[in-house]
N, C-alpha and C positions, 0 to 999 in steps of 0.2 A: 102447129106448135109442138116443139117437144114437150112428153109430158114429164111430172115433176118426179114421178116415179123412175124414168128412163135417166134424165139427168143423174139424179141418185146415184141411180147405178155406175154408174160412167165415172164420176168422184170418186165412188168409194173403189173398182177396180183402179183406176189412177193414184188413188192414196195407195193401195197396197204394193202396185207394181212400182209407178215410177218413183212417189217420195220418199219410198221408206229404203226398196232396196236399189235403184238405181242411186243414192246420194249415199245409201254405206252407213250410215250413222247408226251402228249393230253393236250389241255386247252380247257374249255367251254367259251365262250365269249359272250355277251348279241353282238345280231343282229345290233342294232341301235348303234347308234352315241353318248356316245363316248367310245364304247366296253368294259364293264368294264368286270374285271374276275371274271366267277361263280368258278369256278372248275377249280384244276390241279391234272393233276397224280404224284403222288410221281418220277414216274423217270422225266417226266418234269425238277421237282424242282430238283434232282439231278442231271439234263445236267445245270440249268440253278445256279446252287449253291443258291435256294432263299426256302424260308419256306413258308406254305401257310400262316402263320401270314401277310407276309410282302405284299402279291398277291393279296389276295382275296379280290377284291371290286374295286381294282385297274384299272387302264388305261394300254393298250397295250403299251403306251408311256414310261411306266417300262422295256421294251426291246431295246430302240430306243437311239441311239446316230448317231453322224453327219453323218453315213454314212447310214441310214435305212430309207430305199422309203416306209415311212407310207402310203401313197395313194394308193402305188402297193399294200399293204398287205388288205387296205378297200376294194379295187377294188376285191380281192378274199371270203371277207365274205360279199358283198353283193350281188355276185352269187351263194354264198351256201345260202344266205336269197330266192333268186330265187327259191330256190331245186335246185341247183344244185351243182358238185364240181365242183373244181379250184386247180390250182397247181399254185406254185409264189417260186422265189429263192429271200430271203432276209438277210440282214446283220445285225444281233441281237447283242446283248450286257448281257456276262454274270456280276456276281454281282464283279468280280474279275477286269471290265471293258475291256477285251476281247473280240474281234469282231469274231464272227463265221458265217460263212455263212451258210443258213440253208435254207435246203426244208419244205416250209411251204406248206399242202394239206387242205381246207376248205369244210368242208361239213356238211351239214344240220343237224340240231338236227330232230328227226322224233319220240321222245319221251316226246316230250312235245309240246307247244301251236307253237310253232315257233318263239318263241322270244329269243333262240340262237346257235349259231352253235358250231361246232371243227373245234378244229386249229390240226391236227398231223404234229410232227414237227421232223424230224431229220438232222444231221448235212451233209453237201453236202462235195462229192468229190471235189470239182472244184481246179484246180491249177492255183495260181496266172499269169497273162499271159505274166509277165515281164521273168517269171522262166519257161516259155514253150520251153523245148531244140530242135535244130530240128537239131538233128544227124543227123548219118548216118545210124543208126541199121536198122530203119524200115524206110517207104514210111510216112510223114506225109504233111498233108495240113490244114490251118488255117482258119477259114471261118464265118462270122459275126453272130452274135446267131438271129438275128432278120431273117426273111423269106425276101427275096429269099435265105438265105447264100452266098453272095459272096465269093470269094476267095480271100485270099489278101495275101499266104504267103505258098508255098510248095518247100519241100527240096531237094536235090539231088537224094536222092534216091526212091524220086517219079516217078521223071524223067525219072528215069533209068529202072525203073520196068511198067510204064505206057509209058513214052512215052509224055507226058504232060508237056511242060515247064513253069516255073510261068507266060512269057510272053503269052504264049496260054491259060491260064484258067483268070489271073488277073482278077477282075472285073463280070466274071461269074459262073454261077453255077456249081455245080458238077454233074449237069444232061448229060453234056457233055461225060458220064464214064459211061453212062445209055445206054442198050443194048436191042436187042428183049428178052431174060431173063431174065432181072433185076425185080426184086421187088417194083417196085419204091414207092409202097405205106409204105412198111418197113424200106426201106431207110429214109422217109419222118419222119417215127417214130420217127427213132433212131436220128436223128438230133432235132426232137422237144422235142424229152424227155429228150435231153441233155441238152438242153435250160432252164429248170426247174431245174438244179442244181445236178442231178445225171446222172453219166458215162452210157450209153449202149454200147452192143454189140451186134455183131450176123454174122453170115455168109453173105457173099454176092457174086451176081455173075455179076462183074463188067469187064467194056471193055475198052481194050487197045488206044492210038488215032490212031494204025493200023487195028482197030476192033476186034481186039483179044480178047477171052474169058478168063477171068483171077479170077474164083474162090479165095475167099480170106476170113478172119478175118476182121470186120472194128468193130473200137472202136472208140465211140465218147466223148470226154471229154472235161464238160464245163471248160472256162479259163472266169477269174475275172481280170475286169480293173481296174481303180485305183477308179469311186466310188464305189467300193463293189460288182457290180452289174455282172451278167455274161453277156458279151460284145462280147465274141468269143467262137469258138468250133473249138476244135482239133480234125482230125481227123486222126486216124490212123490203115495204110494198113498191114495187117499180111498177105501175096499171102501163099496159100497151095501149098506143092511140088508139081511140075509136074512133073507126069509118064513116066519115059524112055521110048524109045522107044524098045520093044523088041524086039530079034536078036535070029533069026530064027539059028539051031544046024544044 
């Protein structure tokens, strides 16, 4: 079974390589305050319906309506002004006046003096959290996007497959489901990278509240509150068949 730390990996190099710079969707933005735009990539301007006539010279505030945490998006280019990168999920505004939530990644220009960075941007899975269904198909659990991730919401067939009732986990972490083989640093991943506005996944080997060993699928999908922002992560349990017992001829 690949572990859930390895998968991890393999996401987040693929988020950096393929989504962000194989699709182009880049702005160059002066470093300092108040970010104007040097540069965009033609698909930019084609997720974002604008020309570089209308951009270029511009304020980032050409993105921003009532719902978009401009400090949260400063707060990540002036850690790529540091050298370094940042990840941020924000609520932009296409030219149509559309609100898209979007992964926005900052990092350093290292081809010129230092005086601007990139923004790679593409559009987040995240599922509104009004519209987060908690069937009965799979094992799911709700859980705060912020660290420690509380619990605050799992379904029946959590229950039923773990052992765990929302009154036993409420209020605490999912560490509780953490075993002498768990990954717990991949697990840790996959919750923070969800937090940044796109889904992971990955195997993991998670335990029962009998201590049972319960190899499984977990998927984490960030869920959006009502200002824009991602507020909670969904998680959910896909358990791999267990092996018959076999019966000797």
């Amino acid at each position: 079974m690949e572990t859930i730390h390895a998968q991890a990996m393999h996401d987040f190099h693929a988020l950096e390589g393929e989504k962000y710079l194989n699709e182009g969707a880049v702005l160059e933005v002066d470093q300092e305050a108040p970010h104007r735009i040097r540069y965009a990539s033609q698909e930019w301007l084609d997720l974002f319906q604008l020309s570089k006539e209308e951009i270029l010279g511009r304020t980032l505030m050409i993105l921003s309506g009532p719902a978009t945490n401009l400090p949260q998006l400063k707060q990540v280019i002036t850690t790529a002004a540091q050298g370094k990168t940042a990840s941020t999920n924000l609520y932009c505004y296409l030219r149509s006046g559309m609100g898209k939530n979007m992964v926005v990644r900052a990092t350093p220009n290292s081809s010129n003096d230092g005086s601007t960075c990139y923004l790679f941007m593409m559009i987040s899975d995240a599922v509104p959290l009004k519209d987060a269904v908690f069937g009965e198909d799979a094992p799911r659990v709700i859980v705060g996007a912020k660290a420690p991730h509380l619990v605050e919401h799992a379904n029946g067939s959590f229950t039923r497959e773990f052992g765990f009732s929302l009154d036993n986990m409420a209020g605490k972490t999912l560490r509780m489901m953490h075993g002498p083989s768990t990954d717990t640093k991949g697990f840790k991943m996959l919750l923070e990278g969800a937090a940044t506005g796109l889904s992971r996944s990955g195997g993991a080997l998670l335990y029962s509240a009998e201590c049972a060993e319960h190899p499984c699928h977990l998927k984490v999908v960030p869920l959006v509150g009502h200002g824009g922002e991602i507020s909670h992560l969904m998680a959910v349990f896909s358990p791999f068949p267990r092996p018959r017992p076999s019966s000797l001829q």
